[in-house]
ZAPATOR-485331 format. One record per residue (C-alpha): x, y, z; residue in one letter. Coordinates in steps of 0.001 Angstrom, whole numbers, plus 524288, in hexadecimal, padded with zeros to 5 digits. Example, Ala and Ser with C-alpha at 12.3 -4.5 7.8 and 13.67 -1.06 7.14 Angstrom:
BEGIN
rec u=8300C | v=7EE6C | w=81E78 | residu=a
rec u=83566 | v=7FBDC | w=81BE4 | residu=s
***
This chain:
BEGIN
rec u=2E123 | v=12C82 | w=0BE8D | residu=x
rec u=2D355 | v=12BC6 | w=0B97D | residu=x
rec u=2C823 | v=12017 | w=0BA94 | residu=x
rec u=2CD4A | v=11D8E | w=0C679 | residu=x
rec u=2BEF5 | v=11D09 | w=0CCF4 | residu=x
rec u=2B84C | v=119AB | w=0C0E3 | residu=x
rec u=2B5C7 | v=109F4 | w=0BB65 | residu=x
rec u=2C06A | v=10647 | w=0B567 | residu=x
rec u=2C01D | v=0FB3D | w=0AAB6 | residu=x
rec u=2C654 | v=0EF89 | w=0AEA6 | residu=x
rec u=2D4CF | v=0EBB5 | w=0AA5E | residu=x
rec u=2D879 | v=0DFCD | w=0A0AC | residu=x
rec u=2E7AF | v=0DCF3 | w=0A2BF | residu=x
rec u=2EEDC | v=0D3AB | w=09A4C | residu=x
rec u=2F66E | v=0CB9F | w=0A2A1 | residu=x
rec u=2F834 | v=0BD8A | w=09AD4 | residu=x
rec u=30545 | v=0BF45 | w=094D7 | residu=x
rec u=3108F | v=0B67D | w=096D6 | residu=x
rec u=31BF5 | v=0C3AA | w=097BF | residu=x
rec u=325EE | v=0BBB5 | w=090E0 | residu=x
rec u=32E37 | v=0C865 | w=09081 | residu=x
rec u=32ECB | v=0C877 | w=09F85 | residu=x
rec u=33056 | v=0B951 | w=09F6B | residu=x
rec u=33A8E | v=0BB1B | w=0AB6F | residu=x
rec u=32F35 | v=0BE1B | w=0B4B5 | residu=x
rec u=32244 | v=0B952 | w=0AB54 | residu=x
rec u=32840 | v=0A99E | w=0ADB6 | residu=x
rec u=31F3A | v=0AB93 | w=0B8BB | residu=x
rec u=3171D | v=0B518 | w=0B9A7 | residu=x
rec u=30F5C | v=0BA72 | w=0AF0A | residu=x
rec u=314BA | v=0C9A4 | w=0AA17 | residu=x
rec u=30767 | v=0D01C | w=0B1B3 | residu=x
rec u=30BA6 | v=0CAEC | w=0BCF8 | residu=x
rec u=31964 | v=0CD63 | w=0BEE4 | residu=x
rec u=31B65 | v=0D6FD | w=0C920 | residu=x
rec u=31E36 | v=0E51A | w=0CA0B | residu=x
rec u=32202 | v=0E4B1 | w=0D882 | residu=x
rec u=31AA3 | v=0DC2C | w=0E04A | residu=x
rec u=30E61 | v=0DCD2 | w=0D7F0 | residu=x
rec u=30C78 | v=0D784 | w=0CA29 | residu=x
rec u=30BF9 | v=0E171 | w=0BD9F | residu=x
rec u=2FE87 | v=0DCAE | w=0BAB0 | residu=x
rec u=2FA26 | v=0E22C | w=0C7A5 | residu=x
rec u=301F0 | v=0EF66 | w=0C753 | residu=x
rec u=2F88E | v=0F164 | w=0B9A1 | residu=x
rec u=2ECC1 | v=0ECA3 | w=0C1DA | residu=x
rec u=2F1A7 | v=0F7B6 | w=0CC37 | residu=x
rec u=2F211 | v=10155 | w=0C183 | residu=x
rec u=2E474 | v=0FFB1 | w=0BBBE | residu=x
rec u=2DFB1 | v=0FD83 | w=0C8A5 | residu=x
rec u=2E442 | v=10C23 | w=0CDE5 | residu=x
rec u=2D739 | v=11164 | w=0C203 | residu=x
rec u=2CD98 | v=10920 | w=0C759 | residu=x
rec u=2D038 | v=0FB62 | w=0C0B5 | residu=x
rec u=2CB5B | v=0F1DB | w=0C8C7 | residu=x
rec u=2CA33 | v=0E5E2 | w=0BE60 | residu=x
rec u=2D41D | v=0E037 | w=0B9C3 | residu=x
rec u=2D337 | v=0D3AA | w=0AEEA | residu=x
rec u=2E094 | v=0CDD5 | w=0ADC5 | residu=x
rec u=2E1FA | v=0C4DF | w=0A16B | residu=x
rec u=2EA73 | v=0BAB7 | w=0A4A9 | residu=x
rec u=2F342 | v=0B003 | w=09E2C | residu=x
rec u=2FFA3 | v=0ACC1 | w=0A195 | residu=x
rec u=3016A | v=0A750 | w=0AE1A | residu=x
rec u=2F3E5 | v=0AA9C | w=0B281 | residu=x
rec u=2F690 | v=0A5C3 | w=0C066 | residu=x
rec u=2FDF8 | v=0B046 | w=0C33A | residu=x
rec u=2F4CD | v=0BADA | w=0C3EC | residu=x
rec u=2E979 | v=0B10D | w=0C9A4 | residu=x
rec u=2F43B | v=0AF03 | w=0D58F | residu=x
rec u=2F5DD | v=0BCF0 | w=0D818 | residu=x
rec u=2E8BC | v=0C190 | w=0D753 | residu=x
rec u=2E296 | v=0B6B1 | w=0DF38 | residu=x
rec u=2EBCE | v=0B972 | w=0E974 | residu=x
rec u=2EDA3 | v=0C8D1 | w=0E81A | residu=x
rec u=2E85F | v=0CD6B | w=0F52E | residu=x
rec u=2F00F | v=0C44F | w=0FBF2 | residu=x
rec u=2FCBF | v=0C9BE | w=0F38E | residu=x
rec u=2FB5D | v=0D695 | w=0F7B7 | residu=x
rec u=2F754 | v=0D6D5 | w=10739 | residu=x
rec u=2FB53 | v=0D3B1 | w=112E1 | residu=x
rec u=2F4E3 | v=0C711 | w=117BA | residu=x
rec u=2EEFB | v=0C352 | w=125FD | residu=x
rec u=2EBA4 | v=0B40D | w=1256C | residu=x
rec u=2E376 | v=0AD43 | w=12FC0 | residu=x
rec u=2E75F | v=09E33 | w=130EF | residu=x
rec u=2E19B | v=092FB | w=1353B | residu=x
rec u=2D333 | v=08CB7 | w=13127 | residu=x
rec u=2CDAC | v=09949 | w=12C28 | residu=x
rec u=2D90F | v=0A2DC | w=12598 | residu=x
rec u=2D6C3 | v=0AF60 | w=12445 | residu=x
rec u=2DE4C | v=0B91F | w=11BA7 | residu=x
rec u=2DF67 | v=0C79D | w=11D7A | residu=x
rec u=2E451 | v=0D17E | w=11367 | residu=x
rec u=2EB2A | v=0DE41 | w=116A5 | residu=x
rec u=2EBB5 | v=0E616 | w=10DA3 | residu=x
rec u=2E1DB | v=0F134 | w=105BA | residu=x
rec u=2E09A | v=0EA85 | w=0F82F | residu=x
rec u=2E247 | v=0F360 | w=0EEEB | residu=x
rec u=2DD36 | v=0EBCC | w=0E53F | residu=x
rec u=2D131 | v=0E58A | w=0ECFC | residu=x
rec u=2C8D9 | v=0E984 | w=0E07E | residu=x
rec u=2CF4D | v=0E3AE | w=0D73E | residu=x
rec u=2C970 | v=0D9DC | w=0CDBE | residu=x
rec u=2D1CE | v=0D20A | w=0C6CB | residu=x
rec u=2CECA | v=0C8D4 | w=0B9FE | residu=x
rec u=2D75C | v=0BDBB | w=0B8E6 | residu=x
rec u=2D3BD | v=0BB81 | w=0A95E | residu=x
rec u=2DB4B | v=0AEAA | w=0A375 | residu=x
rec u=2DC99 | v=0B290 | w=09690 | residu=x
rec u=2E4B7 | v=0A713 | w=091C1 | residu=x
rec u=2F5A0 | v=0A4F1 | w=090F7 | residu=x
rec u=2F769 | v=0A89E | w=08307 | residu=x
rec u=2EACC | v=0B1B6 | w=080FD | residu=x
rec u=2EF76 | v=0BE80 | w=0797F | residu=x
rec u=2EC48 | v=0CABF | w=07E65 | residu=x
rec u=2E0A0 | v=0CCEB | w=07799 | residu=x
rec u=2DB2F | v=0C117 | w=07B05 | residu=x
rec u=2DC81 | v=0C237 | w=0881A | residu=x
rec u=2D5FD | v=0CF53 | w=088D6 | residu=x
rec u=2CAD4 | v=0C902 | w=0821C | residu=x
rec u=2CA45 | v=0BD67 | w=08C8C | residu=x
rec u=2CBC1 | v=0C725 | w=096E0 | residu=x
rec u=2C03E | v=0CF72 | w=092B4 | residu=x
rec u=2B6D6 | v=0C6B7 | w=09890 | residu=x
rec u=2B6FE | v=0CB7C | w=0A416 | residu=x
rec u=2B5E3 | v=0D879 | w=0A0C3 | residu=x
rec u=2A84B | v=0DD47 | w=0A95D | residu=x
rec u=29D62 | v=0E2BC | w=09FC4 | residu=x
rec u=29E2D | v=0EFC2 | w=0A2FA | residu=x
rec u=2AD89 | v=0EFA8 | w=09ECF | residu=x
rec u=2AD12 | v=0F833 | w=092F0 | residu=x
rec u=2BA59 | v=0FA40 | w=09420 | residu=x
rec u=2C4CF | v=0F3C7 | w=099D8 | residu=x
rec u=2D685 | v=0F703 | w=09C69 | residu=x
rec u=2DE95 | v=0ED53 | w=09499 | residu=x
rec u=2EC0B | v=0ECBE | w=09922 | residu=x
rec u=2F846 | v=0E433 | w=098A2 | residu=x
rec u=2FE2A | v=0DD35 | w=0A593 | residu=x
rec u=30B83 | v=0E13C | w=0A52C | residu=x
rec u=30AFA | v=0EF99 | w=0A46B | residu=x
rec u=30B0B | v=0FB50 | w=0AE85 | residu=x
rec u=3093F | v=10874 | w=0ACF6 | residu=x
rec u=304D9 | v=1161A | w=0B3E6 | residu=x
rec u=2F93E | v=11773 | w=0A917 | residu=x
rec u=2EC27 | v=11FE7 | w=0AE4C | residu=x
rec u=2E52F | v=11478 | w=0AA97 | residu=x
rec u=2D7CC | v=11D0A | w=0AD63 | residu=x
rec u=2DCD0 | v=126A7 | w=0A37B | residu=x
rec u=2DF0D | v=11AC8 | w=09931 | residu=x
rec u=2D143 | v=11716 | w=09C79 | residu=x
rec u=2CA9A | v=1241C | w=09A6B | residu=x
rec u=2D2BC | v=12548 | w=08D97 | residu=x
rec u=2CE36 | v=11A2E | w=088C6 | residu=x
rec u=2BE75 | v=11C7E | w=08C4C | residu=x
rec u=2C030 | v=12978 | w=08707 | residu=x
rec u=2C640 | v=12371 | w=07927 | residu=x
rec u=2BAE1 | v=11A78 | w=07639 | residu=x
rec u=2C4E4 | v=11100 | w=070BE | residu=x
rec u=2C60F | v=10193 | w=07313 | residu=x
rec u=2D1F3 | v=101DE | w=077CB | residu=x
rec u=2DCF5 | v=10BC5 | w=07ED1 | residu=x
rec u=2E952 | v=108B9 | w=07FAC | residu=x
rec u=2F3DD | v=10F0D | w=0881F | residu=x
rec u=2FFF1 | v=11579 | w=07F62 | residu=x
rec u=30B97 | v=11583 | w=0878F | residu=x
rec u=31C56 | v=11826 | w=085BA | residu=x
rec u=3231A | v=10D84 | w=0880A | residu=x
rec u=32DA5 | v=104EA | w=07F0F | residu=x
rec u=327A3 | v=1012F | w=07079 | residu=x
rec u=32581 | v=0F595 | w=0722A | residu=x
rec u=31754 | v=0F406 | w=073D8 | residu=x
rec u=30A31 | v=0F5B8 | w=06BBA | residu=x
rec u=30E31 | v=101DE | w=06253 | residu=x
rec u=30188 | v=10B4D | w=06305 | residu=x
rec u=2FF08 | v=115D3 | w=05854 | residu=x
rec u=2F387 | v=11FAA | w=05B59 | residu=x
rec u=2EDD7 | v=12C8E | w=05745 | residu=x
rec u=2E98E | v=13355 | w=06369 | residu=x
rec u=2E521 | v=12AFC | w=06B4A | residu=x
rec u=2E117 | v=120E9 | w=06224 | residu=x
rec u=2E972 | v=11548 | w=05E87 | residu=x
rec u=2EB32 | v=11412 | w=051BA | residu=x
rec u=2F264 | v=10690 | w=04F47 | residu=x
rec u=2F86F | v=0FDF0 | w=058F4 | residu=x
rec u=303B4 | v=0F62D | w=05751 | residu=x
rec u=30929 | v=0EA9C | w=06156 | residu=x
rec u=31791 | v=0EB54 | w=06380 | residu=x
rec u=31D6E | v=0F2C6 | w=05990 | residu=x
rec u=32C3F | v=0F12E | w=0580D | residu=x
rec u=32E05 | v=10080 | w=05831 | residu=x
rec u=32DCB | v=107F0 | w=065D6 | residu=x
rec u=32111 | v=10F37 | w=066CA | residu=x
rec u=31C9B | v=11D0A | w=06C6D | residu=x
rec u=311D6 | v=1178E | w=073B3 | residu=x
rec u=30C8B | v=108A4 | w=0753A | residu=x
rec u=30228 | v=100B2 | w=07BF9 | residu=x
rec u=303A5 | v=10277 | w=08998 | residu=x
rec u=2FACC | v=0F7FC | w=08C01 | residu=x
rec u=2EF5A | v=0FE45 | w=0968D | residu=x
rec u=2E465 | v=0FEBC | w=08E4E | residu=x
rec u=2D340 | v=0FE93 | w=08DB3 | residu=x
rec u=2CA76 | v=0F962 | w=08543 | residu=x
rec u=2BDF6 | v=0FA84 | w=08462 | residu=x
rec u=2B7AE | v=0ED5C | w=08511 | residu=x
rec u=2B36D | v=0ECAA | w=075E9 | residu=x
rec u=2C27B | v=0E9FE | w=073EA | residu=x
rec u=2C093 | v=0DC4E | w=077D8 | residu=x
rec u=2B4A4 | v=0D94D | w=06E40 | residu=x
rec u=2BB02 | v=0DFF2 | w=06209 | residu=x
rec u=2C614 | v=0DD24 | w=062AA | residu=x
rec u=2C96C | v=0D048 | w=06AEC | residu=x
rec u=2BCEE | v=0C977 | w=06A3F | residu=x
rec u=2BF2C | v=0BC33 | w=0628C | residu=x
rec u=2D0A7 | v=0BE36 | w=060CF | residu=x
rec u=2D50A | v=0B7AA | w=06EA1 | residu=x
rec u=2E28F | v=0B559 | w=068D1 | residu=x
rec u=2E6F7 | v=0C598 | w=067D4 | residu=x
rec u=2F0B1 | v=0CDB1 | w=06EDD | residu=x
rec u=2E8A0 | v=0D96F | w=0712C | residu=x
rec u=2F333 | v=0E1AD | w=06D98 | residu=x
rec u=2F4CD | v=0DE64 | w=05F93 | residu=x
rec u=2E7F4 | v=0DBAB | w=0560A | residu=x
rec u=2DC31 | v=0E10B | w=0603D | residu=x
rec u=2E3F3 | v=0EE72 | w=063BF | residu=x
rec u=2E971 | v=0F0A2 | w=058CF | residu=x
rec u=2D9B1 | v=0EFC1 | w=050D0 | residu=x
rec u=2D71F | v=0F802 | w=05CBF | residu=x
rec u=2DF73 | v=101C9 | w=058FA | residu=x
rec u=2DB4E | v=10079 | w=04919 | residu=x
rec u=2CEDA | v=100B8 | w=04E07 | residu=x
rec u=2D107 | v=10FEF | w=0533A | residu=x
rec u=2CC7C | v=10969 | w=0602F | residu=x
rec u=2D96C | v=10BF6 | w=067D4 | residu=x
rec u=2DCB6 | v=11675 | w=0717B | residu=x
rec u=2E7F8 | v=119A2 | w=078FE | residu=x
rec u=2EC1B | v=11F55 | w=085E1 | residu=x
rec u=2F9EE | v=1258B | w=086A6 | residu=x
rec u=2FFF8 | v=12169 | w=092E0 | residu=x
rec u=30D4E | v=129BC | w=093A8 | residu=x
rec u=31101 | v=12403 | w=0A18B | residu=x
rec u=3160C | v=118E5 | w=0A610 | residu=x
rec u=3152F | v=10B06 | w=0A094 | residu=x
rec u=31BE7 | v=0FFAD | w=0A164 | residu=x
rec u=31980 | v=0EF57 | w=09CFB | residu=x
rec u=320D5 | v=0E59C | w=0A492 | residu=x
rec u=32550 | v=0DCCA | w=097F0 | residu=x
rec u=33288 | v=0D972 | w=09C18 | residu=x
rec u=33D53 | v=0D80A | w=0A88A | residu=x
rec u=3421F | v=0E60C | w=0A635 | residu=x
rec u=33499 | v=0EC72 | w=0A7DE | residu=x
rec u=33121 | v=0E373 | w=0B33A | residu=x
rec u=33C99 | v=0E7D0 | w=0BB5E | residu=x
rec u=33AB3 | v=0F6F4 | w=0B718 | residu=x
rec u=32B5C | v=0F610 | w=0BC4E | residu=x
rec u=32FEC | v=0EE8B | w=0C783 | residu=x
rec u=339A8 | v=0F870 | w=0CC48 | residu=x
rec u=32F4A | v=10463 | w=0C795 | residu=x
rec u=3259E | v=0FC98 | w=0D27A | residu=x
rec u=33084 | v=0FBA0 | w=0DB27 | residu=x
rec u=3347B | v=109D4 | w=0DB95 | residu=x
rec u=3276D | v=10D72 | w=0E0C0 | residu=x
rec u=32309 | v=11506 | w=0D69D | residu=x
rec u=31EB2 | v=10CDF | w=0CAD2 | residu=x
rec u=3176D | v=1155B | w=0C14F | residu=x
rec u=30B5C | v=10C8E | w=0BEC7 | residu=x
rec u=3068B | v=10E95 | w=0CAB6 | residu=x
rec u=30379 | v=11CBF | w=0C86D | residu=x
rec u=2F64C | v=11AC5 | w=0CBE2 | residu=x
rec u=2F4AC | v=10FE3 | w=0D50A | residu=x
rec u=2EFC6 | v=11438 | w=0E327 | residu=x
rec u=2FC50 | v=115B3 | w=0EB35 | residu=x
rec u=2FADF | v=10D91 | w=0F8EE | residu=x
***
């Protein structure tokens, strides 16, 4: 578990699709936010970073915005006990150590329909100066990734962008390397793969300039990675652990009962209370 002391780069999620695939439970509440236990998904991958020393988080939002604003805005009071004072002057006491006291979150809007891409490059404003570097990740995904490993790997490549290669069914962005090198990238081949796009990622902060700057209306995933990856400018981190996207009911129930057995496997390295 490295970087744990060190500064971290802050972490861009993608959180602004509609999850028509998991339409039972997305009718009202958008796929980042439907829970794993008692606690949305979105937060469980906030958790994760959060155990290396992330404390910023920039959430790019769309689809049903409101949802997230609600549940931020009223986090501390979701997860204490409460004392209230009545009468002309209230008063309200917390109980509880907040775990997450340090926390800075970004509420980006980032438009209903905005692709990917697009919504990286709207959410890159508030990137801080010094932020030559920053984790790109997806808001529907969990995994027990050392996500201080992934971040040395990719300072020691020197690339624009590293990508985690993980096992799971082929149905994902294809990846073809040499080494560690990606060689061609290819989104959603029909054929099952040996390794796709995981989806944890870092770029270094040029990414946005070359190869968003001006094209608002692409999914990251297709035209910008894959003239990453022609551009010899994509690395990758093999992750042979566990992973696992919530994209439909069945994978919502299995993460559900993995939380509910007490011993989910994404939370490898979250501080145990």
């Amino acid at each position: 578990m490295s970087c744990e002391n060190s500064k971290m780069p802050p972490v861009m999620i993608l959180c602004g699709g509609r999850g028509t695939r998991l339409r039972e439970v997305t009718e009202l509440l958008p796929k980042p936010m439907v829970p794993i236990g008692d606690f949305p998904v979105v937060w469980h991958i906030m958790k994760s970073y959060a155990a290396f020393g992330v404390r910023r988080f920039i959430l790019c939002l769309g689809y049903k915005r409101e949802e997230f604003v609600n549940f931020f805005l009223n986090y501390r009071a979701r997860t204490s006990d409460i004392t209230l004072t009545l009468g002309n002057e209230p008063q309200m006491t917390f109980h509880r150590g907040d775990d997450e006291a340090d926390w800075q979150v970004t509420l980006a809007s980032t438009g209903l329909d905005t692709m990917t891409g697009g919504r990286v490059l709207k959410a890159s404003r508030y990137l801080a100066p010094e932020d030559e570097n920053f984790f790109l990740t997806y808001g529907d995904g969990v995994a027990d990734i050392d996500l201080g490993e992934l971040y040395q790997h990719h300072l020691a490549g020197g690339k624009m962008l590293t990508i985690s290669a993980v096992h799971p069914e082929g149905r994902f962005g294809e990846l073809e390397f040499d080494g560690d090198t990606v060689l061609a990238f290819n989104e959603k081949p029909l054929r099952r793969a040996g390794f796709i796009n995981g989806g944890f990622m870092v770029a270094r902060r040029e990414v946005v300039e070359r190869y968003l700057a001006g094209k608002p209306d692409r999914f990251f995933e297709a035209e910008p990675m894959g003239q990453i990856a022609a551009d010899g400018e994509m690395r990758l981190f093999r992750h042979e652990g566990f992973w696992q996207c919530m994209d439909n009911p069945r994978e919502y129930k299995m993460l559900n009962e993995l939380w509910e057995s007490g011993s989910a496997p994404w939370t490898r390295f979250w501080k145990k209370s």
